[in-house]
Residue frames as a rotation matrix with the C-alpha (Angstrom) as fourth column:
UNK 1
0.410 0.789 -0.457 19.64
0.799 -0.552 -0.236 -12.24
-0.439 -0.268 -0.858 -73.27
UNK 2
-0.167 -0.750 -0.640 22.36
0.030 -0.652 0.757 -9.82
-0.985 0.107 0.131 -74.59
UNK 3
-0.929 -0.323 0.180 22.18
0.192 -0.006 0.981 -10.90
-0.316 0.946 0.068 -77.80
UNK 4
-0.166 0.883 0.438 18.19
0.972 0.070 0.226 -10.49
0.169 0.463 -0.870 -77.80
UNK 5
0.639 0.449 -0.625 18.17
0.424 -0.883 -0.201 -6.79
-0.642 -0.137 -0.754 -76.71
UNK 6
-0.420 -0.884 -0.204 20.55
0.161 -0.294 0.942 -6.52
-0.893 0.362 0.265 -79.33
UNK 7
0.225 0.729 -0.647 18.05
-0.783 -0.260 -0.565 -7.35
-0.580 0.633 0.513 -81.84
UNK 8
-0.619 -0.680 -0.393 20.35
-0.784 0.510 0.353 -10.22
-0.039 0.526 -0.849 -82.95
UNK 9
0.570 0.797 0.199 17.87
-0.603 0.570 -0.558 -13.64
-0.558 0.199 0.806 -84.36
UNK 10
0.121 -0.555 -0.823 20.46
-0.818 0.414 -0.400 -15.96
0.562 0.722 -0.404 -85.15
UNK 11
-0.970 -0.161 -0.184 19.57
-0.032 0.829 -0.559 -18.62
0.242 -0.536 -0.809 -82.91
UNK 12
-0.262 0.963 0.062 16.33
0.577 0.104 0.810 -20.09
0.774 0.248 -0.583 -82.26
UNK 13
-0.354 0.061 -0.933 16.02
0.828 -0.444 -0.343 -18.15
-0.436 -0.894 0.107 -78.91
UNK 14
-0.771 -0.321 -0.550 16.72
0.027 -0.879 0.476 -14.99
-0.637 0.352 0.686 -80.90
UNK 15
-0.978 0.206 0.000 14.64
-0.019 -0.090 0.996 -15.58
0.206 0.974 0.092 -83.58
UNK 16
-0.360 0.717 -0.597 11.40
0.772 0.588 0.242 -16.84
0.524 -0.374 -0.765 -81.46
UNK 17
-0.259 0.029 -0.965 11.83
0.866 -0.437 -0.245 -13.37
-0.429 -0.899 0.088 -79.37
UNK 18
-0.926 -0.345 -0.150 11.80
0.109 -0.629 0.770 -11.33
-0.360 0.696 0.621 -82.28
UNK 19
-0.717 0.660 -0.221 8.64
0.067 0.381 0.922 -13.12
0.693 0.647 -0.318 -83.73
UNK 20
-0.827 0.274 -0.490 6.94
0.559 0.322 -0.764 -12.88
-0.051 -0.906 -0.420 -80.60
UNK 21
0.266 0.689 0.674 3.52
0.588 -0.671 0.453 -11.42
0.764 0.276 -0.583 -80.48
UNK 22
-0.822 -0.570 -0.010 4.38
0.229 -0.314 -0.922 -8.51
0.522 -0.760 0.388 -77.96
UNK 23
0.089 0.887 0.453 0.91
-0.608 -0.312 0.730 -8.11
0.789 -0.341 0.511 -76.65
UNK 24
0.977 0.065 -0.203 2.16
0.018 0.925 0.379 -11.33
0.212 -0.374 0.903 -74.46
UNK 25
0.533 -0.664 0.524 4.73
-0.699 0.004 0.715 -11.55
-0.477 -0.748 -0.462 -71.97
UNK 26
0.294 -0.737 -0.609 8.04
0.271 0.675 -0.686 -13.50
0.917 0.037 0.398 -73.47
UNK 27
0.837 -0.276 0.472 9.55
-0.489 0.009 0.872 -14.78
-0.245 -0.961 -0.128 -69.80
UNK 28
0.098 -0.940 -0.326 13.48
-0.338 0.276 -0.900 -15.61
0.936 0.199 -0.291 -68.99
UNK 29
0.988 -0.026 0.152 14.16
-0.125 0.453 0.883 -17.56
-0.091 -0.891 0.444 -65.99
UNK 30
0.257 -0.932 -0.254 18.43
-0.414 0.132 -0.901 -16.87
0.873 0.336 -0.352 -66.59
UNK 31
0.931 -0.353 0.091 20.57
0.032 0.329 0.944 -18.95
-0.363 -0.876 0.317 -64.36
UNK 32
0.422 -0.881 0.214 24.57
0.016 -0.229 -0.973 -17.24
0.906 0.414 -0.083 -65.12
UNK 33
-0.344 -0.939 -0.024 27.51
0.794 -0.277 -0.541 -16.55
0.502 -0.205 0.840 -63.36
UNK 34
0.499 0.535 -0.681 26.76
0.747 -0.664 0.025 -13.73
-0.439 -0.522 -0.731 -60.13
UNK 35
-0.277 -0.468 -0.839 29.47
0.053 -0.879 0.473 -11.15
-0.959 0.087 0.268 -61.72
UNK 36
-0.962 -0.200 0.184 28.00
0.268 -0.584 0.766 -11.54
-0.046 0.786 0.616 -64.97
UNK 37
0.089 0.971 -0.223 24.53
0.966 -0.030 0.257 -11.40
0.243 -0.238 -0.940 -63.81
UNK 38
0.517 0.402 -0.756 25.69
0.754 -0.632 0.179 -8.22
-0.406 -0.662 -0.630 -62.51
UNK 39
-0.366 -0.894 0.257 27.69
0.781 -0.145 0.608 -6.93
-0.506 0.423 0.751 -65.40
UNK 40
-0.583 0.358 -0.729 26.69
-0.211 -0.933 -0.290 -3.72
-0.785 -0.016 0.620 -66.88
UNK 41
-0.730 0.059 -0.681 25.65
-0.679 0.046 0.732 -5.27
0.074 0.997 0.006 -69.94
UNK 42
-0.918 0.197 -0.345 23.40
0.075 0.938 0.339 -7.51
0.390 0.285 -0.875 -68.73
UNK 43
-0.528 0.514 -0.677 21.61
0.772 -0.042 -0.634 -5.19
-0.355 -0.857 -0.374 -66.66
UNK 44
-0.648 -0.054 -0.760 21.67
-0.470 -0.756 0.455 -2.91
-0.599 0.652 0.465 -69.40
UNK 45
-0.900 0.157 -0.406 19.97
-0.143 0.774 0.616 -5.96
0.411 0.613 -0.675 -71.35
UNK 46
-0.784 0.554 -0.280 17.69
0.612 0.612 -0.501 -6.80
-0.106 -0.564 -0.819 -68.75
UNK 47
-0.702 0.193 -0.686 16.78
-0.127 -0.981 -0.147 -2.92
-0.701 -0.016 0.713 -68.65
UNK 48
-0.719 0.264 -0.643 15.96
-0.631 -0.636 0.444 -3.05
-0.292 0.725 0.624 -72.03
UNK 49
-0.947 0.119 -0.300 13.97
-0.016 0.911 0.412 -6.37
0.322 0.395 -0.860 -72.66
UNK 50
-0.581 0.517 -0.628 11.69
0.520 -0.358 -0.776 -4.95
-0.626 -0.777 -0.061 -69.65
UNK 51
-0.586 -0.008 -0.810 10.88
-0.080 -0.994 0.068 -2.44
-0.806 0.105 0.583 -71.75
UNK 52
-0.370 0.440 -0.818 9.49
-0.883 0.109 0.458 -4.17
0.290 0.891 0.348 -74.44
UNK 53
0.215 0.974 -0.070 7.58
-0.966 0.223 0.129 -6.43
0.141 0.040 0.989 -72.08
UNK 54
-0.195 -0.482 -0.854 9.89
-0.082 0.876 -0.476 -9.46
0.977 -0.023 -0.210 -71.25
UNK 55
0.601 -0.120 0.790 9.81
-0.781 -0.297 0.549 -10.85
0.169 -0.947 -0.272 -67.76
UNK 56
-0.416 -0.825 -0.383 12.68
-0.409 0.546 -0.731 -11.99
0.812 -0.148 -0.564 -65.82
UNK 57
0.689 0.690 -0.223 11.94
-0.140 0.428 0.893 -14.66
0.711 -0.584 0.391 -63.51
UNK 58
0.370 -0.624 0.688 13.63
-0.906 -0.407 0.117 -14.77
0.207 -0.667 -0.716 -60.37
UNK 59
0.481 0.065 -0.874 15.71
-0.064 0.997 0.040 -18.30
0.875 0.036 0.484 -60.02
UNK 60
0.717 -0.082 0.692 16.59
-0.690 0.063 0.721 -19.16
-0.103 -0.995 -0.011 -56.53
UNK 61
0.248 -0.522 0.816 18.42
-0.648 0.537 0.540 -22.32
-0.720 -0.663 -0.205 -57.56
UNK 62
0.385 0.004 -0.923 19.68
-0.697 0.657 -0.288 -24.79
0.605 0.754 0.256 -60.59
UNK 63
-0.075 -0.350 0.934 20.01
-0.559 0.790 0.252 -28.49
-0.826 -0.503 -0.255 -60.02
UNK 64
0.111 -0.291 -0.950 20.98
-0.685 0.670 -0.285 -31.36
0.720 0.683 -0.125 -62.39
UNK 65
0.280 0.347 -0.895 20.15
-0.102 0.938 0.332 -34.90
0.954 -0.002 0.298 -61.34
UNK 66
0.904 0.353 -0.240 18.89
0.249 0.021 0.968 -33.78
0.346 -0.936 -0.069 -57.82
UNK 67
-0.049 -0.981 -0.189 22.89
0.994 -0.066 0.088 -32.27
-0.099 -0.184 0.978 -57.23
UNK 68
0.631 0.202 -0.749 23.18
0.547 -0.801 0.245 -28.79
-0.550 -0.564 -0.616 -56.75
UNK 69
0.294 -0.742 0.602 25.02
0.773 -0.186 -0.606 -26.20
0.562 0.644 0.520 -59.36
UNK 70
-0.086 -0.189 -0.978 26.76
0.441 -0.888 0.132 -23.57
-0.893 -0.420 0.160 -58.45
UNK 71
0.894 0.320 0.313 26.17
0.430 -0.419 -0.800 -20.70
-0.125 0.850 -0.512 -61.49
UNK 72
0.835 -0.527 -0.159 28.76
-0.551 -0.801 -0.233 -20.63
-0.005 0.282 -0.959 -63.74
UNK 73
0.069 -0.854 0.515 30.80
-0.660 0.348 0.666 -23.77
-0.748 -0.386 -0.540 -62.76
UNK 74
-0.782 -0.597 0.177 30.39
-0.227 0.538 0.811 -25.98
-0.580 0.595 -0.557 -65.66
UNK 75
-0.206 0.887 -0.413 28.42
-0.960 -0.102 0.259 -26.59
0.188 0.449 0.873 -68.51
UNK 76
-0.033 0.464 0.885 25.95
-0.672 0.646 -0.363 -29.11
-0.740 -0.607 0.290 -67.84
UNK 77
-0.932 -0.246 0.265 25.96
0.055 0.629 0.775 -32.64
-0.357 0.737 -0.573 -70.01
UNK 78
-0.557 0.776 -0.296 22.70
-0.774 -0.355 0.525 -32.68
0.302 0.521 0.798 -72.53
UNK 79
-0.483 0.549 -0.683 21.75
0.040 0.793 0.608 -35.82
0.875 0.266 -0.405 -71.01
UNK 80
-0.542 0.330 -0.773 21.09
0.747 -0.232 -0.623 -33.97
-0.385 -0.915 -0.120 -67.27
UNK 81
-0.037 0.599 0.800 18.18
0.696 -0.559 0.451 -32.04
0.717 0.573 -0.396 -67.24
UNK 82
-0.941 -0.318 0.119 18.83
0.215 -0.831 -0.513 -28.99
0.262 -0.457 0.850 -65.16
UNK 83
0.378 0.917 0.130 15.71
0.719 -0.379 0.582 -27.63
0.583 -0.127 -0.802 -62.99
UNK 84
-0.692 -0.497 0.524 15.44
0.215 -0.835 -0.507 -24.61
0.689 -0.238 0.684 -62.32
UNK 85
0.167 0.880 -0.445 13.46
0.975 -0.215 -0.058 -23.61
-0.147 -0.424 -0.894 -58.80
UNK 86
-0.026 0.286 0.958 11.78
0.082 -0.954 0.287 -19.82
0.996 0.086 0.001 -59.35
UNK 87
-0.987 -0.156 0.030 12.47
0.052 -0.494 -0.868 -17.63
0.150 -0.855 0.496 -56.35
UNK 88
-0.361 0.864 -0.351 9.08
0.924 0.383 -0.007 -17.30
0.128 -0.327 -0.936 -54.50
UNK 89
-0.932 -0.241 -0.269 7.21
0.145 -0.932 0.333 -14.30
-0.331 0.271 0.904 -55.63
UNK 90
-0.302 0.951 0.065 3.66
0.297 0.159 -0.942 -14.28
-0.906 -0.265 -0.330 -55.05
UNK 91
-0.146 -0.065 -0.987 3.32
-0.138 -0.987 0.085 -11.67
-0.980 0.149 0.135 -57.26
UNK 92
-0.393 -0.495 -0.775 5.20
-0.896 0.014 0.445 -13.19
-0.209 0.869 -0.449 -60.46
UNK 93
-0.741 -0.249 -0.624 5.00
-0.500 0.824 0.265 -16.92
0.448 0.509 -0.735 -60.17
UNK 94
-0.154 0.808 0.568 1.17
-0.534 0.416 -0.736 -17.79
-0.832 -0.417 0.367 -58.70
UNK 95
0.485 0.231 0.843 1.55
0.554 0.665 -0.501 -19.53
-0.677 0.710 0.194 -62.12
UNK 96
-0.802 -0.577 -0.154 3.06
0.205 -0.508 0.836 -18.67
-0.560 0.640 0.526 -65.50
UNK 97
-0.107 0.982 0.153 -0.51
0.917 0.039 0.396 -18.90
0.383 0.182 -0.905 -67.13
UNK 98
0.055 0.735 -0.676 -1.03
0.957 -0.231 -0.173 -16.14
-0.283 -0.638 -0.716 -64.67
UNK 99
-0.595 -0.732 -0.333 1.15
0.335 -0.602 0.725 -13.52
-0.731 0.319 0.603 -66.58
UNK 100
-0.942 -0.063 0.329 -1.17
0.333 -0.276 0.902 -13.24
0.034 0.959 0.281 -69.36
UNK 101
-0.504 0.864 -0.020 -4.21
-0.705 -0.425 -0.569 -11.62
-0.500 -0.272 0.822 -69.85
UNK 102
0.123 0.639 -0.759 -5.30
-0.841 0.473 0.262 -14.45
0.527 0.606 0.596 -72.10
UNK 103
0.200 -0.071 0.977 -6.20
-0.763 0.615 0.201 -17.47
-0.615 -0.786 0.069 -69.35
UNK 104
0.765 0.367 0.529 -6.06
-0.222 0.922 -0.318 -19.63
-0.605 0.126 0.787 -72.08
UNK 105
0.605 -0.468 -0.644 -2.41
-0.750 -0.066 -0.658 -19.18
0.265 0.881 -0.391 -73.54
UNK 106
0.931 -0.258 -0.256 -0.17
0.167 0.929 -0.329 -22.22
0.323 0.264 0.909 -74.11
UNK 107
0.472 -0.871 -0.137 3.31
-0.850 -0.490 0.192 -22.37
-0.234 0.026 -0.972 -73.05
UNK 108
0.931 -0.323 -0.169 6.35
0.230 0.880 -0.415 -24.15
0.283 0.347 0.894 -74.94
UNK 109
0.746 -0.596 0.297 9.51
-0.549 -0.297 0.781 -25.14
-0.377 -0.746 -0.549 -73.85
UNK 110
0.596 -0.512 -0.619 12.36
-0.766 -0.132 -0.629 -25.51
0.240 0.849 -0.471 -75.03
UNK 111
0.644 -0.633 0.430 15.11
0.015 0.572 0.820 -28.79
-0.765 -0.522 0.378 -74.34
UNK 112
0.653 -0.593 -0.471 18.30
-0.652 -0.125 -0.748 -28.43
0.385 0.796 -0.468 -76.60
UNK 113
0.078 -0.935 0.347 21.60
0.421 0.347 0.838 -31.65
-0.904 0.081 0.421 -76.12
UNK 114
0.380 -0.536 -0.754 24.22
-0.924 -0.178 -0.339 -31.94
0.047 0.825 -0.563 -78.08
UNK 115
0.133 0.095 -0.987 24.65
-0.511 0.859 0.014 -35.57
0.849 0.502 0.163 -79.37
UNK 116
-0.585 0.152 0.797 22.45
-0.529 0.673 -0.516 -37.26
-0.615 -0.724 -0.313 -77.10
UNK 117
-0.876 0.480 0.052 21.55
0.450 0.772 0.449 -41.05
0.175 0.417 -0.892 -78.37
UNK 118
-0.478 0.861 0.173 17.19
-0.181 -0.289 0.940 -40.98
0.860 0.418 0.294 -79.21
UNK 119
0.041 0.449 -0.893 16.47
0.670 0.651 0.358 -42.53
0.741 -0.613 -0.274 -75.81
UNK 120
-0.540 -0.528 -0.656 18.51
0.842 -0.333 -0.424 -40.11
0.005 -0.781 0.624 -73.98
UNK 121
-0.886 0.031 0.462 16.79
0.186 -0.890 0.416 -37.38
0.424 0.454 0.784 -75.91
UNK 122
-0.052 0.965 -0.257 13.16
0.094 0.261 0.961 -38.78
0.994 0.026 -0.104 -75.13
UNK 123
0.248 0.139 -0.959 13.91
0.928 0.250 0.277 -38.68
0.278 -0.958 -0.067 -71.39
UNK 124
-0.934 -0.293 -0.204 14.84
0.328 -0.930 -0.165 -35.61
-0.142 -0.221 0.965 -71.50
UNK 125
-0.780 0.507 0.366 11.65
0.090 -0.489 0.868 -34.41
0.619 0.710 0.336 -72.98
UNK 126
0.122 0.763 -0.635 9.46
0.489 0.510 0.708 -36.36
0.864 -0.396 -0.311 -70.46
UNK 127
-0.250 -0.294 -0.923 11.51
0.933 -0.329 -0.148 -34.77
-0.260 -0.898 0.356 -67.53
UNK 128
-0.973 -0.219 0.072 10.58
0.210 -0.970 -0.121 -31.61
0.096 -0.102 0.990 -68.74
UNK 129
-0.445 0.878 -0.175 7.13
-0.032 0.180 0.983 -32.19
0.895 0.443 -0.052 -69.20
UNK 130
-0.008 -0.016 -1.000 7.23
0.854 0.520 -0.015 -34.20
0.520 -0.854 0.009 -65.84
UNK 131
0.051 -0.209 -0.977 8.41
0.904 -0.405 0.134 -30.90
-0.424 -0.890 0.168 -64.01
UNK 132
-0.972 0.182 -0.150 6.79
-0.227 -0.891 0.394 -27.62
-0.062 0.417 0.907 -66.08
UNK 133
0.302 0.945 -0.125 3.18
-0.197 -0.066 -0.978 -26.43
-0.933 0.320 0.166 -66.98
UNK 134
-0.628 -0.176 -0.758 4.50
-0.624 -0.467 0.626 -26.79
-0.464 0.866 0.184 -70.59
UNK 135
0.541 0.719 0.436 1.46
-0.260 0.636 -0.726 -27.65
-0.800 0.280 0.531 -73.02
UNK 136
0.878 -0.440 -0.188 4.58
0.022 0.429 -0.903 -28.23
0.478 0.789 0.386 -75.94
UNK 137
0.263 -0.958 -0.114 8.53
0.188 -0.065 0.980 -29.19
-0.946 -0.279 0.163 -75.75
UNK 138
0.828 -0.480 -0.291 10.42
-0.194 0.242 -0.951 -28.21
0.527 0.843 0.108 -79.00
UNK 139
0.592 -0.590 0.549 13.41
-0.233 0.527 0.818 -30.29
-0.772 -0.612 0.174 -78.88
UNK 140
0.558 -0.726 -0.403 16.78
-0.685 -0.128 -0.717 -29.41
0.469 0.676 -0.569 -81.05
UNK 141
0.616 -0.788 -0.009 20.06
0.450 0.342 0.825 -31.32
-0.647 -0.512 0.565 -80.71
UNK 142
0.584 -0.582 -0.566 23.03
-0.689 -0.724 0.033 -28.73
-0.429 0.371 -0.824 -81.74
UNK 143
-0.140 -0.914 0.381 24.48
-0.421 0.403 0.813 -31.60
-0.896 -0.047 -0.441 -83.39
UNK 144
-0.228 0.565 0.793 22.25
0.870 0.484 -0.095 -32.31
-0.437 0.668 -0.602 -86.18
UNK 145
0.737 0.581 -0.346 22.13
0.390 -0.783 -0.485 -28.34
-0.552 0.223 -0.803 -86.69
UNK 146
-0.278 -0.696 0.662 24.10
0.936 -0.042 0.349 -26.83
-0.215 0.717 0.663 -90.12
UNK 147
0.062 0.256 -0.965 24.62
0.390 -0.896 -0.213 -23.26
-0.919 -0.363 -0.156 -90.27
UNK 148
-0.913 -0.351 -0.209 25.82
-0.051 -0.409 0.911 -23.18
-0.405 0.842 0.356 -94.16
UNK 149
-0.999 0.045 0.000 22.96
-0.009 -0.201 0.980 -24.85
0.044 0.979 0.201 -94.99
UNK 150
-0.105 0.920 0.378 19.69
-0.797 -0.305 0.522 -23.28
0.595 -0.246 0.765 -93.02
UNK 151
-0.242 0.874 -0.421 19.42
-0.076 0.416 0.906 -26.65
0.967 0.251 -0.034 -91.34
UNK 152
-0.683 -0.149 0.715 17.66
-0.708 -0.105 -0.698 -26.76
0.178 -0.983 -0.034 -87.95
UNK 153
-0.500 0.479 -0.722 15.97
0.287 0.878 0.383 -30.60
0.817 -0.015 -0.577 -87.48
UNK 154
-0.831 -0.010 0.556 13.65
-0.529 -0.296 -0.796 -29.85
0.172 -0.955 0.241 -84.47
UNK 155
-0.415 0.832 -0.369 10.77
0.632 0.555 0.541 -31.98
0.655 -0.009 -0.756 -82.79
UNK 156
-0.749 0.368 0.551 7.75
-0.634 -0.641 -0.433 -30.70
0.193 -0.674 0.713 -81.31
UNK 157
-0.778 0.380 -0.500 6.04
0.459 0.887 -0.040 -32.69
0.428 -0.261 -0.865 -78.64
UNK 158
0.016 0.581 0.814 2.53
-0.611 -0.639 0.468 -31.72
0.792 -0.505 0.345 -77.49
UNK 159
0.492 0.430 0.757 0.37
-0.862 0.363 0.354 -33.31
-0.122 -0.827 0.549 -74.18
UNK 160
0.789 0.042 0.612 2.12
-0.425 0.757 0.496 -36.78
-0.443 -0.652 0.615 -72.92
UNK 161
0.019 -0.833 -0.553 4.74
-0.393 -0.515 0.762 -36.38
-0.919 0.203 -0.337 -75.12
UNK 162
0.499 0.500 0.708 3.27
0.327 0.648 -0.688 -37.21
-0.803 0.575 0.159 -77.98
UNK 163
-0.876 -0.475 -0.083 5.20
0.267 -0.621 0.737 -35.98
-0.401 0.623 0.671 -81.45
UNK 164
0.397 0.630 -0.668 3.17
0.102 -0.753 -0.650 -33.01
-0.912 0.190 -0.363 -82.93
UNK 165
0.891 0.335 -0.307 6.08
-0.043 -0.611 -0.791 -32.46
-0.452 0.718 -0.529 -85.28
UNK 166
0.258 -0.964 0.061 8.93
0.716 0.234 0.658 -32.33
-0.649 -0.126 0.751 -86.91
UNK 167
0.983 0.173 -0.063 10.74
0.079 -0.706 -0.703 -29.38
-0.166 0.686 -0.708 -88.79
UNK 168
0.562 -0.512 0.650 14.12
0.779 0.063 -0.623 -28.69
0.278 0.857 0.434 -90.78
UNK 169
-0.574 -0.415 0.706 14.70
0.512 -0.855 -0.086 -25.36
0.639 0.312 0.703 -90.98
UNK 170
-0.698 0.379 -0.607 13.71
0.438 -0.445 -0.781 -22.51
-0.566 -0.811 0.144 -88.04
UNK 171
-0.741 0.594 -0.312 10.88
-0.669 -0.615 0.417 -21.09
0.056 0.518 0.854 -90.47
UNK 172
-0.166 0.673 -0.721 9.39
0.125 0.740 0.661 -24.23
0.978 0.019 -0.207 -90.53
UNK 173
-0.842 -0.263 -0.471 9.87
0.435 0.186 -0.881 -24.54
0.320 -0.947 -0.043 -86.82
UNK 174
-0.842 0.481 -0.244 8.30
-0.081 -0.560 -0.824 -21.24
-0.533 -0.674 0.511 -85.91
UNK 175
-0.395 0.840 -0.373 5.19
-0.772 -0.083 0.630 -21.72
0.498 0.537 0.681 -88.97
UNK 176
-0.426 0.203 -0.882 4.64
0.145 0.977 0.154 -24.99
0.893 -0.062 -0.446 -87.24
UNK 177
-0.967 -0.246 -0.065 4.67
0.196 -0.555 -0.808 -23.58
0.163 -0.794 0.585 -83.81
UNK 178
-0.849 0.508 0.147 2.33
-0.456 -0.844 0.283 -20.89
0.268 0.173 0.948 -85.18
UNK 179
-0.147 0.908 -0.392 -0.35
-0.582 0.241 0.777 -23.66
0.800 0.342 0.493 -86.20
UNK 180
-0.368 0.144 -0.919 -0.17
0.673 0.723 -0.156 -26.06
0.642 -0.675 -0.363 -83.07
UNK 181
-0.972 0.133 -0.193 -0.43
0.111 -0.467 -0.877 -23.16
-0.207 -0.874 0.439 -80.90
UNK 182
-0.805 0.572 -0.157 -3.13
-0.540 -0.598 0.592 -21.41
0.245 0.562 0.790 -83.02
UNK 183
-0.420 0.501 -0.756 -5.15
-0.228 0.748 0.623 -24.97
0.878 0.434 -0.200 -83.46
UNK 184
-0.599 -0.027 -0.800 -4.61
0.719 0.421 -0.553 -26.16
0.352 -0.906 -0.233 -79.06
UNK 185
-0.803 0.571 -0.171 -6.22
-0.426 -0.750 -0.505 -22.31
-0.417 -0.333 0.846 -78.30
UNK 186
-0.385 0.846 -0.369 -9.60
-0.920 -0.323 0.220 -23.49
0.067 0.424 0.903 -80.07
UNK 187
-0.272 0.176 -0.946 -9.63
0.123 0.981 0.147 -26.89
0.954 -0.077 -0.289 -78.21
């Protein structure tokens, strides 16, 4: 989050937040460390992200294969899919759908490993699917990603996890995005 109220778009996060239409809510659901959650800089971050229309969702809790984390204690393996439960907040979370003024906007989610085998990857996808409203997953593995040379391999699954796509490079990524989203809104 730090590095997006910086303005910084060197990661797909970054870059996606940037590109964002801002008329629409871009939502964070952080699960960190409590002292850096509460570090001036991050609140300073949060501050500012607000401001230009982010919302922070409130997480109550992270688990990885039904085990409890504690935030901050280790980084999870790419083949556990971490769920996050959203504090209860009438208000905020009567749906993510509900955030927008457009009833019909799409939401995609994101599942990054780092060299997990194609099987491992694919379960991963489904489990997110399985346990979000998401109507896409885009799905990187930081191991297949080269920073000299632009590349960023990513799939994008739509409904039942079908592949929608595949893209290279994070232009492609987000033009690709653009047109699945663009196309699903007029179904």
């Amino acid at each position: 989050m730090n590095r997006m109220a910086a303005g910084l778009a060197d990661d797909l996060p970054g870059a996606l937040f940037l590109a964002h239409d801002r008329t629409r809510p871009f939502l964070f659901a952080p699960a960190m460390n409590p002292r850096m959650w509460s570090h001036p800089a991050t609140v300073a971050a949060i501050e500012r992200l607000a401001s230009w229309g982010a919302v922070v969702l409130p997480v109550e809790s992270v688990s990885a294969g039904g085990v409890a984390q504690s935030a901050g204690s280790a980084k999870l393996a790419s083949s556990v899919a971490p769920v996050l439960r959203l504090r209860l907040q009438p208000k905020r979370v009567d749906g993510l759908r509900a955030l927008s003024l457009n009833r019909e906007m799409r939401l995609v989610a994101f599942k990054l490993t780092c060299g997990a085998g194609a099987d491992d990857r694919m379960k991963a996808v489904a489990t997110l699917f399985d346990h979000s409203l998401a109507d896409f997953v885009v799905h990187n593995d930081l191991g297949s990603r080269d920073d000299a040379s632009g590349a960023f391999p990513a799939d994008i699954f739509g409904p039942a996890g079908a592949l929608a796509g595949h893209c290279s490079t994070r232009p492609e990524l987000a033009a690709a995005l653009e047109r699945l989203l663009a196309s699903s809104m007029h179904n």
